[in-house]
Biopython code that builds the backbone (N, CA, C, O; Angstrom):
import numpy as np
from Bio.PDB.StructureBuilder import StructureBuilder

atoms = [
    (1, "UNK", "N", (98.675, 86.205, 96.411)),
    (1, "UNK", "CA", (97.794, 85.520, 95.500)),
    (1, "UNK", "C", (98.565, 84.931, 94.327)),
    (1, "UNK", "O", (98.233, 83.851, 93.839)),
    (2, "UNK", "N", (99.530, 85.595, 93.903)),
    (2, "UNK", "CA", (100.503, 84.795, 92.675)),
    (2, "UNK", "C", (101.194, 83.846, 93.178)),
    (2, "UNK", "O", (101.982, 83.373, 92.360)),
    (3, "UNK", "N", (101.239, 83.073, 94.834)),
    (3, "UNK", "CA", (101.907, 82.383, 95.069)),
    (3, "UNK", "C", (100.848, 81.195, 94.711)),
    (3, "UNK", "O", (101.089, 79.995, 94.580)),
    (4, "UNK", "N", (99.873, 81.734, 94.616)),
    (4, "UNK", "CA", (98.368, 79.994, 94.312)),
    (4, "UNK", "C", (98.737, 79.651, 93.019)),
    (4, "UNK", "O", (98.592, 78.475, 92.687)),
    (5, "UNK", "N", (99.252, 80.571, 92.107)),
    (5, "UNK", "CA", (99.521, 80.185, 90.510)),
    (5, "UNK", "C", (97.788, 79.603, 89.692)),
    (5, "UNK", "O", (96.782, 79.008, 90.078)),
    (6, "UNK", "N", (98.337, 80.285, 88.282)),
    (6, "UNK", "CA", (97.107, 80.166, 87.782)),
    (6, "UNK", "C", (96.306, 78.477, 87.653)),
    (6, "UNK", "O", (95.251, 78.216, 87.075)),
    (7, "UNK", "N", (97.147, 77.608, 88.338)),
    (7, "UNK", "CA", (96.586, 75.980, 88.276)),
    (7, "UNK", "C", (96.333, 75.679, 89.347)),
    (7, "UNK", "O", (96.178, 74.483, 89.596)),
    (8, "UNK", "N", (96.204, 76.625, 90.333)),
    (8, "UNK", "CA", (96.322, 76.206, 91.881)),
    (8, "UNK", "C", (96.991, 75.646, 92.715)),
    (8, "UNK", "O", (97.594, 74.659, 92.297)),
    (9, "UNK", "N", (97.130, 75.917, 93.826)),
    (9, "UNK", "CA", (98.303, 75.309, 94.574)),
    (9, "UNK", "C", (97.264, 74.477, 96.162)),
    (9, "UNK", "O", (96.129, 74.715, 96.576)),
    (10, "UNK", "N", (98.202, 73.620, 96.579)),
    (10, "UNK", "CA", (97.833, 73.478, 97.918)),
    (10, "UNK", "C", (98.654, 74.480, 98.920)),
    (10, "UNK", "O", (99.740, 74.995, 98.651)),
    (11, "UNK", "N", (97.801, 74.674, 100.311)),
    (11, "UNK", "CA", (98.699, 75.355, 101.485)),
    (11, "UNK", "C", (100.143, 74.793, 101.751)),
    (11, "UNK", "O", (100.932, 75.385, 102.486)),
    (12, "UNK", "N", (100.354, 73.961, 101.299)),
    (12, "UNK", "CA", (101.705, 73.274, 101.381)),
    (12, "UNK", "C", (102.538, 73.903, 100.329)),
    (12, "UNK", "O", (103.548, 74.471, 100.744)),
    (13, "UNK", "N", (102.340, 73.917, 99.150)),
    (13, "UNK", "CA", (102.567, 74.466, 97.946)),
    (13, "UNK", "C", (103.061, 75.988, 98.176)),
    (13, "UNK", "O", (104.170, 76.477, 97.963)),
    (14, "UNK", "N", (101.854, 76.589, 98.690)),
    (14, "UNK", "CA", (101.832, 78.005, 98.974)),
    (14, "UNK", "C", (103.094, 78.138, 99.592)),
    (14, "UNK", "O", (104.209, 78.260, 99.085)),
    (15, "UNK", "N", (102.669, 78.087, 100.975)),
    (15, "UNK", "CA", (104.035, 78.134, 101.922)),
    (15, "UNK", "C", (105.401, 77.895, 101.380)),
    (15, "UNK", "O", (106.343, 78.625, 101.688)),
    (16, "UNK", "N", (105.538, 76.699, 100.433)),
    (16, "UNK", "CA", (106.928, 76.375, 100.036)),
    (16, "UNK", "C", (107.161, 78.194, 98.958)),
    (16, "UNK", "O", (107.972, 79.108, 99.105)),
    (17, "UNK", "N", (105.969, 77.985, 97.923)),
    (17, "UNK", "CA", (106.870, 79.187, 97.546)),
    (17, "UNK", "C", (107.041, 80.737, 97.863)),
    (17, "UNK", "O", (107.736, 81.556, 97.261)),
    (18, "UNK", "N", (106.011, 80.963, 99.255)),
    (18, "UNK", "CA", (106.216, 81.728, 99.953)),
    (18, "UNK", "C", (107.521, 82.246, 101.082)),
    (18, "UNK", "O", (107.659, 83.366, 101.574)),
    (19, "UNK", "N", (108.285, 81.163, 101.259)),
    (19, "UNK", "CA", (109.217, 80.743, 102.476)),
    (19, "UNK", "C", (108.844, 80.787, 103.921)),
    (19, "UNK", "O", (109.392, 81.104, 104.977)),
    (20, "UNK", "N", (107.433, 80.238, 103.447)),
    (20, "UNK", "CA", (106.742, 80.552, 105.149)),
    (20, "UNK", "C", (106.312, 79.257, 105.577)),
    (20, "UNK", "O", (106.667, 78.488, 104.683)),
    (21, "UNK", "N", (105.572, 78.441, 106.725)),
    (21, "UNK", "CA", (105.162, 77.282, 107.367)),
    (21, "UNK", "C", (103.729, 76.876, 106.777)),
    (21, "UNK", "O", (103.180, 77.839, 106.243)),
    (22, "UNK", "N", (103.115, 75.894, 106.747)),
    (22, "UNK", "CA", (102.377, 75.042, 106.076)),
    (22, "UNK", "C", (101.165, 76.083, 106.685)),
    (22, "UNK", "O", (100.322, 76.597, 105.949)),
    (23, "UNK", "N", (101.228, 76.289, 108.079)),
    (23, "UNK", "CA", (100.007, 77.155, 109.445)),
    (23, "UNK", "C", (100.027, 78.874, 108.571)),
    (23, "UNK", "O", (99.223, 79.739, 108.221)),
    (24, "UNK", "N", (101.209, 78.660, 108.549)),
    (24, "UNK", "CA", (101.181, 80.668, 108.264)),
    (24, "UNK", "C", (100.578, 80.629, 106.751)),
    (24, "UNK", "O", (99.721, 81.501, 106.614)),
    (25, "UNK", "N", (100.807, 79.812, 105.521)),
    (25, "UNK", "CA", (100.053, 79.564, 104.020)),
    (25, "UNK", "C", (98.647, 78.958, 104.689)),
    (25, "UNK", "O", (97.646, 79.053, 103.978)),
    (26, "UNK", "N", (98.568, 78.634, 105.381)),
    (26, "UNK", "CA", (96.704, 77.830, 105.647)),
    (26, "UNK", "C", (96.310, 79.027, 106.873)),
    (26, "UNK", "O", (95.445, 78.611, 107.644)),
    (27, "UNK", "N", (96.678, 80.075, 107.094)),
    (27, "UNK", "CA", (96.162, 80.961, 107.809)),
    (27, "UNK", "C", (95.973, 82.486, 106.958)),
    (27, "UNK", "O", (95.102, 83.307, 107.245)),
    (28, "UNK", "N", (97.195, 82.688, 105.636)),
    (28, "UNK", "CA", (97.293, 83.592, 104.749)),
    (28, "UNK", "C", (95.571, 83.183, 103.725)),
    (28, "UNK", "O", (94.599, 83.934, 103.646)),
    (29, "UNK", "N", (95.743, 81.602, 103.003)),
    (29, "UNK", "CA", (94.260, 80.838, 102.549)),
    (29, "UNK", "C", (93.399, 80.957, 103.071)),
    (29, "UNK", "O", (92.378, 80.727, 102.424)),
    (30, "UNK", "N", (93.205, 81.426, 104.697)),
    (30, "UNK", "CA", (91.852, 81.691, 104.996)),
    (30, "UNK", "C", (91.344, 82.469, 105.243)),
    (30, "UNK", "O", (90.207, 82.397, 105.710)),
    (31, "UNK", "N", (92.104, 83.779, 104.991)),
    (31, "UNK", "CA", (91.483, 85.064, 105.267)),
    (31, "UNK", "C", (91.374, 85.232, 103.720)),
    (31, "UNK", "O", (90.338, 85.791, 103.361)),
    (32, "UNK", "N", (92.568, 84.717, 102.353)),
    (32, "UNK", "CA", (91.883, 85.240, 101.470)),
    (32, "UNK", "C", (90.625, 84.789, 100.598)),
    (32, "UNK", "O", (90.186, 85.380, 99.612)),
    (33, "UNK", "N", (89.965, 83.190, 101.383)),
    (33, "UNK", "CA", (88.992, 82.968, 100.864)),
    (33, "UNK", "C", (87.529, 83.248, 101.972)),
    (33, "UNK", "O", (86.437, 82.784, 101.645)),
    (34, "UNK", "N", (87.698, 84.030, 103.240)),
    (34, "UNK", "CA", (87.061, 84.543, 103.381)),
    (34, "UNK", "C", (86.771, 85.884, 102.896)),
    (34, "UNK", "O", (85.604, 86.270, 102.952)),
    (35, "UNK", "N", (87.582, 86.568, 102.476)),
    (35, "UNK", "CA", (87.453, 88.047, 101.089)),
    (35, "UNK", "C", (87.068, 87.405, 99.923)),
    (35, "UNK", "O", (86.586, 88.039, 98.984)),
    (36, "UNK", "N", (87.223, 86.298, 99.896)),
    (36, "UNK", "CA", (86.297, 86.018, 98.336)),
    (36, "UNK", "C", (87.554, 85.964, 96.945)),
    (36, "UNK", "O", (87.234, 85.729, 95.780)),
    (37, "UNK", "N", (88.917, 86.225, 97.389)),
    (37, "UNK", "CA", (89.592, 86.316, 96.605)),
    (37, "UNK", "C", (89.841, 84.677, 96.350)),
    (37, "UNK", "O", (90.443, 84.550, 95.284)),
    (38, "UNK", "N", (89.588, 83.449, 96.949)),
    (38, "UNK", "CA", (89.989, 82.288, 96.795)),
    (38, "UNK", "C", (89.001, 81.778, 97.051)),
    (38, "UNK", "O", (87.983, 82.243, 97.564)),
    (39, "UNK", "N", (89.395, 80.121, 96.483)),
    (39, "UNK", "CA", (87.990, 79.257, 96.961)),
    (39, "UNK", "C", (89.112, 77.834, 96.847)),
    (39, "UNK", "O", (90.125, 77.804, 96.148)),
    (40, "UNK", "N", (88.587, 76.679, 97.766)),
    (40, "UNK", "CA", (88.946, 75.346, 97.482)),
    (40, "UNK", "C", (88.513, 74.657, 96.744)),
    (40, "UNK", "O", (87.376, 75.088, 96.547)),
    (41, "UNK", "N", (88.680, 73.739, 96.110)),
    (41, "UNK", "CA", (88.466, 72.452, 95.543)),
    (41, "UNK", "C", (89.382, 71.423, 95.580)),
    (41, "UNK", "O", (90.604, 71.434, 95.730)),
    (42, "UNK", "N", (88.226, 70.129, 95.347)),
    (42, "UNK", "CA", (89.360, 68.962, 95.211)),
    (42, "UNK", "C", (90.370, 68.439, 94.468)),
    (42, "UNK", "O", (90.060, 68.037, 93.347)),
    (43, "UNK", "N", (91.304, 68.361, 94.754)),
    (43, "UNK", "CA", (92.584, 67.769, 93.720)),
    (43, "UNK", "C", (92.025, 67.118, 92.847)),
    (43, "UNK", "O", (91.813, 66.007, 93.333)),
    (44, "UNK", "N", (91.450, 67.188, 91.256)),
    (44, "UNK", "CA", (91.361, 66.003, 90.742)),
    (44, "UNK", "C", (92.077, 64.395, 90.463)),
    (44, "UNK", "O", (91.640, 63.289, 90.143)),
    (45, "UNK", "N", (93.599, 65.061, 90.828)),
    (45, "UNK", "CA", (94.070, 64.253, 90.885)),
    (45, "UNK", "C", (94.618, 63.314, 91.995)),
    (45, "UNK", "O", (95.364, 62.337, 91.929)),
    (46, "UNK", "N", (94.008, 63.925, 93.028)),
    (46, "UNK", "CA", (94.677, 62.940, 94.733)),
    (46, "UNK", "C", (93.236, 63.448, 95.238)),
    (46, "UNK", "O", (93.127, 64.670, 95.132)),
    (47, "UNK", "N", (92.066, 62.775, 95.782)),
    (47, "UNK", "CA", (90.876, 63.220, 96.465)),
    (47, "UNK", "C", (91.012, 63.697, 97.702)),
    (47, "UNK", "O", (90.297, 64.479, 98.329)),
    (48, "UNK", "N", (92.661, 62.785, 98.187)),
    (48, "UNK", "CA", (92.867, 63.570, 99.554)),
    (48, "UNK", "C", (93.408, 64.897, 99.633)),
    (48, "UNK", "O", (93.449, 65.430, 100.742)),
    (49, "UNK", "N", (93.848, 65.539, 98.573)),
    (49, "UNK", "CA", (94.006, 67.298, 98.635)),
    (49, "UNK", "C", (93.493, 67.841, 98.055)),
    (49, "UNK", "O", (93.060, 67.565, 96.936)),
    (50, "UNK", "N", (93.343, 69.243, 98.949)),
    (50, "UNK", "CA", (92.792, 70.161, 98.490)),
    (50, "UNK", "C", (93.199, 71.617, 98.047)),
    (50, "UNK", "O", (93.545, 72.556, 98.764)),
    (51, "UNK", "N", (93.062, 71.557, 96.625)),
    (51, "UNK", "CA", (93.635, 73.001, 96.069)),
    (51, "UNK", "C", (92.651, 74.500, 96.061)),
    (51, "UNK", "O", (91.489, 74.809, 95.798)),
    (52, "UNK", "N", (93.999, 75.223, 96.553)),
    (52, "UNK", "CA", (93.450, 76.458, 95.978)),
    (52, "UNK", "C", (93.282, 77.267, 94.959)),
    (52, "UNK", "O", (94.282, 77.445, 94.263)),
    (53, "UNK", "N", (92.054, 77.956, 94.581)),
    (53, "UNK", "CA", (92.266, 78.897, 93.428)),
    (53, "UNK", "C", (91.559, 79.859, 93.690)),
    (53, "UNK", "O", (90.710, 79.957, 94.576)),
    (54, "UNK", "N", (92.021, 80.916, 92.611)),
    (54, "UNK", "CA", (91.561, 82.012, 92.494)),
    (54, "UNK", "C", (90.384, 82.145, 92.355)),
    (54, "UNK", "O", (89.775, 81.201, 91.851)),
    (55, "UNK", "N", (89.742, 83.200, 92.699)),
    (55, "UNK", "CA", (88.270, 83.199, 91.969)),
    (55, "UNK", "C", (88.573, 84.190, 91.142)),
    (55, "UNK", "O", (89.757, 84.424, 90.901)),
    (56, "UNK", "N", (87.405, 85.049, 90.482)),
    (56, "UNK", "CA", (87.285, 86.263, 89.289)),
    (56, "UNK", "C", (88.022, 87.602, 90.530)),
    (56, "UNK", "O", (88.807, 88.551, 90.542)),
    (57, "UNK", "N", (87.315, 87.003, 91.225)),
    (57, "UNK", "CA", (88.090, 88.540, 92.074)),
    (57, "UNK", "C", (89.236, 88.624, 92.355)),
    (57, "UNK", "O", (89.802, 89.708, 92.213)),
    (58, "UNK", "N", (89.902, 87.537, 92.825)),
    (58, "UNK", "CA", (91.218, 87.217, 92.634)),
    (58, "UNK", "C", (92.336, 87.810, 91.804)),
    (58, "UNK", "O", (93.442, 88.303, 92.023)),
    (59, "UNK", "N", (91.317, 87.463, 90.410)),
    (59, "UNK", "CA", (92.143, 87.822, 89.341)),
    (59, "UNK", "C", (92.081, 89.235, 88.917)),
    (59, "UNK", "O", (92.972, 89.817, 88.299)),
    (60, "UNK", "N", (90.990, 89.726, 89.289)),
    (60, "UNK", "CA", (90.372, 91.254, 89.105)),
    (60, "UNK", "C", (91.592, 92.067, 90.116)),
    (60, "UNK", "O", (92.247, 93.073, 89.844)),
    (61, "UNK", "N", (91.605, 91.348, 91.170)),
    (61, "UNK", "CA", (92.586, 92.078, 92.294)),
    (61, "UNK", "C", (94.021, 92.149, 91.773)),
    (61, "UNK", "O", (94.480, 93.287, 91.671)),
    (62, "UNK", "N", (95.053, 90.806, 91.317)),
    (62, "UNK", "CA", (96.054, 90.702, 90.529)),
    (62, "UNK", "C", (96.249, 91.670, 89.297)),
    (62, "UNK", "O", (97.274, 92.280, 88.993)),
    (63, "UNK", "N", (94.770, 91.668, 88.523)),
    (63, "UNK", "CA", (94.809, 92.749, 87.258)),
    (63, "UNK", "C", (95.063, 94.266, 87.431)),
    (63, "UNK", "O", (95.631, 95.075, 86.697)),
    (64, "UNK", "N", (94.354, 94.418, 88.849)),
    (64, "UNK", "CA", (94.555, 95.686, 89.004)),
    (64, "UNK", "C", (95.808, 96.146, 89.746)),
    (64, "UNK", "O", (96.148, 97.318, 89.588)),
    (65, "UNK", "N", (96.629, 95.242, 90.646)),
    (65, "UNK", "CA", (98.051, 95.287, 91.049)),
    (65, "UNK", "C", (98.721, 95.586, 89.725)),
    (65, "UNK", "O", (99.201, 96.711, 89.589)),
    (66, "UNK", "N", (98.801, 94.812, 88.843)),
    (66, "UNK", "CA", (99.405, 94.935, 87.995)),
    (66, "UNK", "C", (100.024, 96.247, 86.918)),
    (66, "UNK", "O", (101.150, 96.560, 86.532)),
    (67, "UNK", "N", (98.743, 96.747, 86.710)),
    (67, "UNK", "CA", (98.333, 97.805, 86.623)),
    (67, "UNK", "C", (98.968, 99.086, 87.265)),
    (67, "UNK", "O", (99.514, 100.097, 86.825)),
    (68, "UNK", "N", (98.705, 98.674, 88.297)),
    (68, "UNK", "CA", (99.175, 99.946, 89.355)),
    (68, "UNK", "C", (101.022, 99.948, 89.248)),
    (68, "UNK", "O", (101.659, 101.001, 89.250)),
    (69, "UNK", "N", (101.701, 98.510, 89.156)),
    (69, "UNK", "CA", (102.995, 98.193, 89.097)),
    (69, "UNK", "C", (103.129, 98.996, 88.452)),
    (69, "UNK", "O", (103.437, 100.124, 88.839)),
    (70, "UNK", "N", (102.892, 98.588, 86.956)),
    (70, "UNK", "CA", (103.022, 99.062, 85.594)),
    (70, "UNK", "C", (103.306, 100.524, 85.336)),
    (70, "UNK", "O", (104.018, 101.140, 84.543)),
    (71, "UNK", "N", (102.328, 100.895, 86.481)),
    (71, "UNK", "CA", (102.429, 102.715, 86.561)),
    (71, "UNK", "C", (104.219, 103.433, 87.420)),
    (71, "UNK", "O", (105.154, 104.204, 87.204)),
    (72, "UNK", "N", (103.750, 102.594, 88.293)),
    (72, "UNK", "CA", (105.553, 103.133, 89.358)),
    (72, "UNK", "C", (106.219, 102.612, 88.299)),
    (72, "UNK", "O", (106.876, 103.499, 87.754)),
    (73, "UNK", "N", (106.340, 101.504, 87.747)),
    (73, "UNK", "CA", (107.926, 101.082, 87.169)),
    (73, "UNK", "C", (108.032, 102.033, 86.041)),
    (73, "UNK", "O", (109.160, 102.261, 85.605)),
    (74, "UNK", "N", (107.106, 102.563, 85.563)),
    (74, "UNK", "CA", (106.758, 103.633, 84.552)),
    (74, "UNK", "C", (107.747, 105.067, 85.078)),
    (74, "UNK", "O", (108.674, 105.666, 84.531)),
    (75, "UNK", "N", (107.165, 105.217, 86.154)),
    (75, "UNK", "CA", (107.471, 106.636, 86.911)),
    (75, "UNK", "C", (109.201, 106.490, 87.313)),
    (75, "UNK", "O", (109.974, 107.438, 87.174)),
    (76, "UNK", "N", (109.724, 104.804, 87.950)),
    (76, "UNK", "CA", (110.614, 104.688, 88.448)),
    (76, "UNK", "C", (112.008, 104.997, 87.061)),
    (76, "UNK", "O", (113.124, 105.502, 87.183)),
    (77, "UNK", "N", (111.089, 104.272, 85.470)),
    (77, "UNK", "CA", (112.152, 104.756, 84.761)),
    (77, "UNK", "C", (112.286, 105.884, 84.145)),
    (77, "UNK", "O", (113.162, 106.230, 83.353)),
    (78, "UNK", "N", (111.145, 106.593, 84.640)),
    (78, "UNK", "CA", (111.233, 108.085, 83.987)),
    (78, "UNK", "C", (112.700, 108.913, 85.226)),
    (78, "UNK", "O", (113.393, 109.905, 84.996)),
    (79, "UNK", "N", (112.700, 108.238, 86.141)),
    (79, "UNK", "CA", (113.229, 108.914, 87.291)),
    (79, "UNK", "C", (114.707, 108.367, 86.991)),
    (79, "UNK", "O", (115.653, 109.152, 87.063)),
    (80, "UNK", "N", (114.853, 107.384, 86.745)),
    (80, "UNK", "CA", (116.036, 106.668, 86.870)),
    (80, "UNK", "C", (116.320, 106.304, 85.762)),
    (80, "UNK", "O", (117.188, 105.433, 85.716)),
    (81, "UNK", "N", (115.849, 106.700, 84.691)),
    (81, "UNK", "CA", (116.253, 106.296, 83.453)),
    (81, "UNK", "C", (116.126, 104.056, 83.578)),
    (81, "UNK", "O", (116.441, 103.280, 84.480)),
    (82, "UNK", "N", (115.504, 103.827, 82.128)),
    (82, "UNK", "CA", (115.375, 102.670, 81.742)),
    (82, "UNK", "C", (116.422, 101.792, 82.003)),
    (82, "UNK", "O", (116.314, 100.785, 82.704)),
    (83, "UNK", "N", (117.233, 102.094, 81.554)),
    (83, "UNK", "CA", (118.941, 100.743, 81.917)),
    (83, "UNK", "C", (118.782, 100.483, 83.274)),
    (83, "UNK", "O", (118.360, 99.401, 83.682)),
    (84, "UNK", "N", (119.163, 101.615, 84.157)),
    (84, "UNK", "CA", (118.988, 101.461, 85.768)),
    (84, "UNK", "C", (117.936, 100.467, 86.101)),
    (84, "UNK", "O", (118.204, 99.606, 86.940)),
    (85, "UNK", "N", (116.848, 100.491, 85.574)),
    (85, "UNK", "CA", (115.419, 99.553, 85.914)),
    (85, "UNK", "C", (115.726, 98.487, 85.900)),
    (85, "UNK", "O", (115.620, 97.650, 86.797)),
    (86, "UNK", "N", (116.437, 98.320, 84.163)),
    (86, "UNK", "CA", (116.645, 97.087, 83.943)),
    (86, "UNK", "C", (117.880, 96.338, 84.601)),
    (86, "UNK", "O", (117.846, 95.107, 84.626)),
    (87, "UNK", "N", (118.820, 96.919, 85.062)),
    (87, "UNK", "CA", (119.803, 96.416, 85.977)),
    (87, "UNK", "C", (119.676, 96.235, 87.199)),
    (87, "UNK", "O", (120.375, 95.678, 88.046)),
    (88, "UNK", "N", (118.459, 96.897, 87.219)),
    (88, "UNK", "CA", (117.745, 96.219, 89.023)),
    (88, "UNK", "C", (117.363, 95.091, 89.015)),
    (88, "UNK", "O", (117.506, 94.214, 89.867)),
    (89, "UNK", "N", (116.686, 95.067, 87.707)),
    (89, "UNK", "CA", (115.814, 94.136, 87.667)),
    (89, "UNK", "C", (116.223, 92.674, 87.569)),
    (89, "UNK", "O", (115.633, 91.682, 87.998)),
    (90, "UNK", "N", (117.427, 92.777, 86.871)),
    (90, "UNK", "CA", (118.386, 91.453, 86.421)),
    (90, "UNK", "C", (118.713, 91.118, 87.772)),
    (90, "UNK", "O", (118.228, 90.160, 88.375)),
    (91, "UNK", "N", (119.669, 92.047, 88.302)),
    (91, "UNK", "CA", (120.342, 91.590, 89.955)),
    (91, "UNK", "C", (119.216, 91.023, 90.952)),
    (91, "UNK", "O", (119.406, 90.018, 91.638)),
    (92, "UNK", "N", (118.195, 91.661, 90.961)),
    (92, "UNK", "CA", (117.037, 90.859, 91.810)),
    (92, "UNK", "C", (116.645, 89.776, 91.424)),
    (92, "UNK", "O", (116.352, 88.977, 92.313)),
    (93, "UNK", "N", (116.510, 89.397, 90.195)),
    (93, "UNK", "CA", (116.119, 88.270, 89.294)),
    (93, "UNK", "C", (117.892, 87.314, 89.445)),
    (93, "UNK", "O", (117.821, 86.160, 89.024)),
    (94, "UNK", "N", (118.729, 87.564, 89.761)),
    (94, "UNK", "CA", (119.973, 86.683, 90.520)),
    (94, "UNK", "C", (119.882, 86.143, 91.571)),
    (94, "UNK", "O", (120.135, 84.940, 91.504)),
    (95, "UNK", "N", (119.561, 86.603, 92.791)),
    (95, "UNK", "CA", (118.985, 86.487, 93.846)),
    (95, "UNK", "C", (117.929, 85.559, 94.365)),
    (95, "UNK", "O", (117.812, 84.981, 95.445)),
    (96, "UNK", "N", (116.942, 85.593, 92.906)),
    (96, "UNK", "CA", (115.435, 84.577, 93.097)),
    (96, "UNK", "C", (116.160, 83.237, 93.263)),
    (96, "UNK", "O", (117.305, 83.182, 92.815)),
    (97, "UNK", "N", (115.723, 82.315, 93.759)),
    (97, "UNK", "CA", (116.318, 80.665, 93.483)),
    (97, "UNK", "C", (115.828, 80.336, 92.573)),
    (97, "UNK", "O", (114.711, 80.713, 92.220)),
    (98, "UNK", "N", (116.602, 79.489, 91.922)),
    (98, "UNK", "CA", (116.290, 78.884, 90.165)),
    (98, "UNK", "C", (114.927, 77.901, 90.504)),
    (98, "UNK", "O", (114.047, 77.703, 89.665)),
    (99, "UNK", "N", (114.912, 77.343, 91.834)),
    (99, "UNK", "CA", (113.854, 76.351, 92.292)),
    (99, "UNK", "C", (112.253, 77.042, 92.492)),
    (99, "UNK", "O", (111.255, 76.359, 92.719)),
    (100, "UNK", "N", (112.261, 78.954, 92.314)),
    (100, "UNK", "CA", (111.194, 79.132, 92.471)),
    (100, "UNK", "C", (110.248, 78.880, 90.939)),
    (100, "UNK", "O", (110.672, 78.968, 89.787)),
    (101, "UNK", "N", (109.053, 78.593, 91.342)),
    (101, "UNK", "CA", (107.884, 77.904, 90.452)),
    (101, "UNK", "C", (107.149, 78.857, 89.908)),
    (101, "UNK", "O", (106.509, 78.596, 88.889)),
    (102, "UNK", "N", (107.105, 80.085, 90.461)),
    (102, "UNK", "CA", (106.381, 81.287, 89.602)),
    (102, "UNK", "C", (106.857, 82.530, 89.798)),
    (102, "UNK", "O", (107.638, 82.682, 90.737)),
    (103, "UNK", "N", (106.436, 83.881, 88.823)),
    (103, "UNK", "CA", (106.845, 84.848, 88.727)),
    (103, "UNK", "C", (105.879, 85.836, 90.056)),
    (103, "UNK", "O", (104.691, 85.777, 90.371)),
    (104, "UNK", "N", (106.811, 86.539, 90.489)),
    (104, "UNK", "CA", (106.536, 87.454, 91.430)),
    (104, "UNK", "C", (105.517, 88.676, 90.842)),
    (104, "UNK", "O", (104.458, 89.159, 91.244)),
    (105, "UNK", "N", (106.279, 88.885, 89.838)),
    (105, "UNK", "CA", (105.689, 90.131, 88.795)),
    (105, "UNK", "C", (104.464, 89.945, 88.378)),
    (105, "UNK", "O", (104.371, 89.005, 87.588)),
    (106, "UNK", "N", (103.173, 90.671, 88.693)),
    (106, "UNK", "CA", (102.056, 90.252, 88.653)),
    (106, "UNK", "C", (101.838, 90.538, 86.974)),
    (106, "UNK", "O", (100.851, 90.003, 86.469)),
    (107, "UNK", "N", (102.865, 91.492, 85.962)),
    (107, "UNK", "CA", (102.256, 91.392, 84.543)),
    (107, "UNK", "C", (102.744, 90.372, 84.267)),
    (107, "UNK", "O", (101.891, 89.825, 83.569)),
    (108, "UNK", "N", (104.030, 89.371, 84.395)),
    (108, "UNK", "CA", (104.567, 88.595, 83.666)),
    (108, "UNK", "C", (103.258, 87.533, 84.519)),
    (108, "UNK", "O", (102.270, 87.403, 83.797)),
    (109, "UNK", "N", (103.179, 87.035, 85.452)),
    (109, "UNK", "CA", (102.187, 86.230, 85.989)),
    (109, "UNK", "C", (100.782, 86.271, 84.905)),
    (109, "UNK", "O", (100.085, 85.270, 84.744)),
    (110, "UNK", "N", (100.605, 87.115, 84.458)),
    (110, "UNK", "CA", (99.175, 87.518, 84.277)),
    (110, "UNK", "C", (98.759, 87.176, 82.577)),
    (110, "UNK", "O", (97.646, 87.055, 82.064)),
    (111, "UNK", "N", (100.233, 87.075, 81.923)),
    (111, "UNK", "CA", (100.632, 86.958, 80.802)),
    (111, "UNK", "C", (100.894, 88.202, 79.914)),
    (111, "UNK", "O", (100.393, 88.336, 78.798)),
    (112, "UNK", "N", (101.812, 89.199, 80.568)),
    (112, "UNK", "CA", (102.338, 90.294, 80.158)),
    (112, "UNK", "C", (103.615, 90.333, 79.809)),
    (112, "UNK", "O", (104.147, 89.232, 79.955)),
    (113, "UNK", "N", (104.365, 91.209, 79.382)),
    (113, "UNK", "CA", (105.619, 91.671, 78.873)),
    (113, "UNK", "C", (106.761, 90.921, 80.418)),
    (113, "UNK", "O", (107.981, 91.083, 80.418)),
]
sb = StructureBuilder()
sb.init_structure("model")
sb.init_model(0)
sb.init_chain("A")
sb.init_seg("    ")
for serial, (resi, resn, name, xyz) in enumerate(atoms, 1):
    if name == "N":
        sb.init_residue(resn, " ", resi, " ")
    sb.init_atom(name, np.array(xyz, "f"), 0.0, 1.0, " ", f" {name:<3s}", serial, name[0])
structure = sb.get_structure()
């Protein structure tokens, strides 16, 4: 769901920042707007596409991932001490391509720390 981004994305969109095929993002879009977590609308700006967005549940679902993150990375630096976290965290954040368009991390997504 953080791959739709809070402005919406098309299945094309999706897929690109998923690393998956246009079929596998327009097959992931239709199971989650048959759960109600998504809905379409029209591009205002091109009538010929169509974007996805979140609905409230969507975001209710993201809020509460978040949440739950918030708790392990909690537990992970009680376990591993804070630096360790944060040196995971950098090296994985090396790894991302500079070309990706949104944050993975559902608090920073959400407008968190």
């Amino acid at each position: 769901m953080q791959a739709i981004g809070a402005r919406g994305a098309t299945a094309s969109d999706i897929g690109r920042r998923l690393g998956v095929s246009k079929q596998a993002a327009g097959k992931t879009v239709d199971r989650l707007l048959a759960l109600g977590y998504a809905e379409r609308a029209d591009d205002p700006a091109d009538a010929r596409r169509k974007l996805v967005h979140l609905t409230p549940r969507g975001y209710d679902a993201l809020a509460r991932s978040a949440a739950i993150f918030d708790e392990l990375r909690a537990e992970w630096a009680a376990t591993l001490g804070a630096d360790r976290i944060l040196d995971m965290e950098t090296a994985l954040r090396n790894v991302v391509p500079a070309e990706t368009a949104f944050r993975l991390d559902a608090t920073s997504w959400l407008g968190g720390a």
